[in-house]
N, C-alpha and C positions, 0 to 999 in steps of 0.2 A: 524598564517597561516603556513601548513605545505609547505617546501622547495619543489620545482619542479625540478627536476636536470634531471632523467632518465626516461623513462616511456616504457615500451612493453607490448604486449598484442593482443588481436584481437578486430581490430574496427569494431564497430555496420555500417552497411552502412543503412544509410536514405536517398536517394538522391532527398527529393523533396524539391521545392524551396520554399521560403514564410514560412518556418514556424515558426511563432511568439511565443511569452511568455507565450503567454495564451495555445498554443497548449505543451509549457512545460512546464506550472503550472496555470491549470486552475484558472479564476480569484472566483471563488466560496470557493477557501483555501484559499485567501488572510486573511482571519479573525482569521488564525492561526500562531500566534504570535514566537514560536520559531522554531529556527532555524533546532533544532537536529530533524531528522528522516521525513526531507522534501520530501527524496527519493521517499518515497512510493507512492507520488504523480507527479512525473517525468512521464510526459507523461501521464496522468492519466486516458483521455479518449480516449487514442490508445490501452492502456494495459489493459483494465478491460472495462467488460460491464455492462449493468443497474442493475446487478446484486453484481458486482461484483468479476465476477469468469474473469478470465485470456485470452484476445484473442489471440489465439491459434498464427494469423499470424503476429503480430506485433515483430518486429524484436528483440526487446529485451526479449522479451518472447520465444526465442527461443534457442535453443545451435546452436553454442558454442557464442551466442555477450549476453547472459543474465547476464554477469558480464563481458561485454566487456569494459576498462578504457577509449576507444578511441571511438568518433563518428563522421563516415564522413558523410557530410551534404548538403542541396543543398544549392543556393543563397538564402544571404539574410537571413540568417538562426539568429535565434532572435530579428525578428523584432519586431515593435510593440509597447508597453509599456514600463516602464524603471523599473518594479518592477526585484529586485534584488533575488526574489525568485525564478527567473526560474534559477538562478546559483547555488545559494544553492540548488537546486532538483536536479541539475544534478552530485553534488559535494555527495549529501547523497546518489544517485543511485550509486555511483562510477566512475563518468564518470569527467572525468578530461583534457580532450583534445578534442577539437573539430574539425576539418576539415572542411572547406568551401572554396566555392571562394567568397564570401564577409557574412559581418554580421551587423546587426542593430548595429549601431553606440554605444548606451549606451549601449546595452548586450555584448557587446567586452571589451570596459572598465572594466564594472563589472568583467569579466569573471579574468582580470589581480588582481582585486583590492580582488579574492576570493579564489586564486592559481590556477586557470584551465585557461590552454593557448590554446587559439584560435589560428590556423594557421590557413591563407590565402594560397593560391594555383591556378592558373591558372585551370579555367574550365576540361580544357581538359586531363588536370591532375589531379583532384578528380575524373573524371568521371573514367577514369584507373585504378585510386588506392580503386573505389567503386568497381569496377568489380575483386580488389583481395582481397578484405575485404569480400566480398560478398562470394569468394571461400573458406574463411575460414582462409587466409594466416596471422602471426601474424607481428604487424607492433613493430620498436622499434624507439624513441625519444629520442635525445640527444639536449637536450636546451643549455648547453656549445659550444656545437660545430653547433649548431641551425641545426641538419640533422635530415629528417628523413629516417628509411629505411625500406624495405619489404622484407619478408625472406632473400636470399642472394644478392641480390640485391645492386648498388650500391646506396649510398647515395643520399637523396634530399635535397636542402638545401631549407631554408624558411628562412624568419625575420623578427624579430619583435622587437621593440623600442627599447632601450638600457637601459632606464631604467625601464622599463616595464620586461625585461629578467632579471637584475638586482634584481630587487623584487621578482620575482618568485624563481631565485635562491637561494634567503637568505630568503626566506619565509618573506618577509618584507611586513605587512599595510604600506597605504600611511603615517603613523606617523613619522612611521620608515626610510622609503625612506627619507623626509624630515631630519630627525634627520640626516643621511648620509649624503647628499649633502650639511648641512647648518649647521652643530655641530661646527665649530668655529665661523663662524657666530653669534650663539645663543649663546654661552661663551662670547664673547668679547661687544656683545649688556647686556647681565644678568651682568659683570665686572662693566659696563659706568654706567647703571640705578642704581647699587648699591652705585655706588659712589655719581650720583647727586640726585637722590630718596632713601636715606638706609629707608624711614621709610615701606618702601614696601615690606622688608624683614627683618623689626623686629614687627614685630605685635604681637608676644607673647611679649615680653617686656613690650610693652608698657599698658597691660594690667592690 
């Protein structure tokens, strides 16, 4: 997983509320097994019509948020289902940061467990920060120092779990996170079992 430390750019504003997994990765690609190049389906039937050709008003299809890394969003934003594929389409569109004031419970987790950090935000300040996203203004992320800011603006802070920030920053799966927290732990339990079980780690030997 790649490390989340800094992020700028200009964020997509989407401020409607309710929109589920399936409005970010139709459940009809579920049948498509990897991972790589999920993007194209990120928002799939906002972006493209029966055709296929590009809807002209859908925000990401538009300049300058058509490679925007950052998307602010209404309540409640990936609800739904708990397929993991609506993180991976927003992570192959580019989009790495999300804004809300709240989010589907399991699409929030994923969102940690895939390196794109969901910030939470008081209503009445997404609704602000849509109307300078909306202007075009570009926003910047500091996940060390958990602010975020708008042009020159002062700082906002946000937060989010301690070890949730922790993984993001070291680019760490949950494997890794554990291996952190629990690495002597795991030495001093693998030391014990070798001593009262060796035949567990001589299997070649005894072959």
């Amino acid at each position: 997983m790649t490390p989340f430390t800094t992020l700028s750019g200009t964020a997509a504003p989407l401020p409607e509320e309710n929109v589920d997994t399936d409005i970010i990765f139709p459940a009809r690609f579920l049948l498509i097994t990897a991972r790589a190049g999920l993007g194209r389906y990120a928002f799939h039937d906002r972006r493209f019509d029966a055709q296929g050709a590009e809807i002209a008003g859908f925000v990401l299809n538009r300049a300058p948020w058509r490679d925007a890394p950052i998307l602010l969003a209404g309540a409640n934003f990936g609800s739904g289902s708990s397929r993991e594929q609506a993180v991976w389409a927003l992570l192959g569109q580019g989009i790495t940061c999300v804004i809300a004031p709240s989010f589907g419970e399991i699409f929030y987790g994923n969102c940690f467990r895939n390196g794109v950090l969901p910030i939470r935000l008081p209503t009445a300040l997404v609704t602000a920060l849509t109307e300078r996203a909306t202007a075009g203004e570009r926003f910047a992320i500091d996940l060390e120092a958990q602010t975020l800011r708008v042009g020159d603006d002062p700082p906002i802070a946000f937060e989010v779990g301690a070890e949730q920030r922790l993984a993001l920053l070291n680019g760490w799966d949950e494997t890794a996170l554990i291996l952190n927290a629990s690495s002597d732990d795991i030495t001093a339990f693998e030391a014990r079992q070798k001593t009262l079980q060796p035949w567990l780690y001589d299997m070649g030997a005894s072959r």
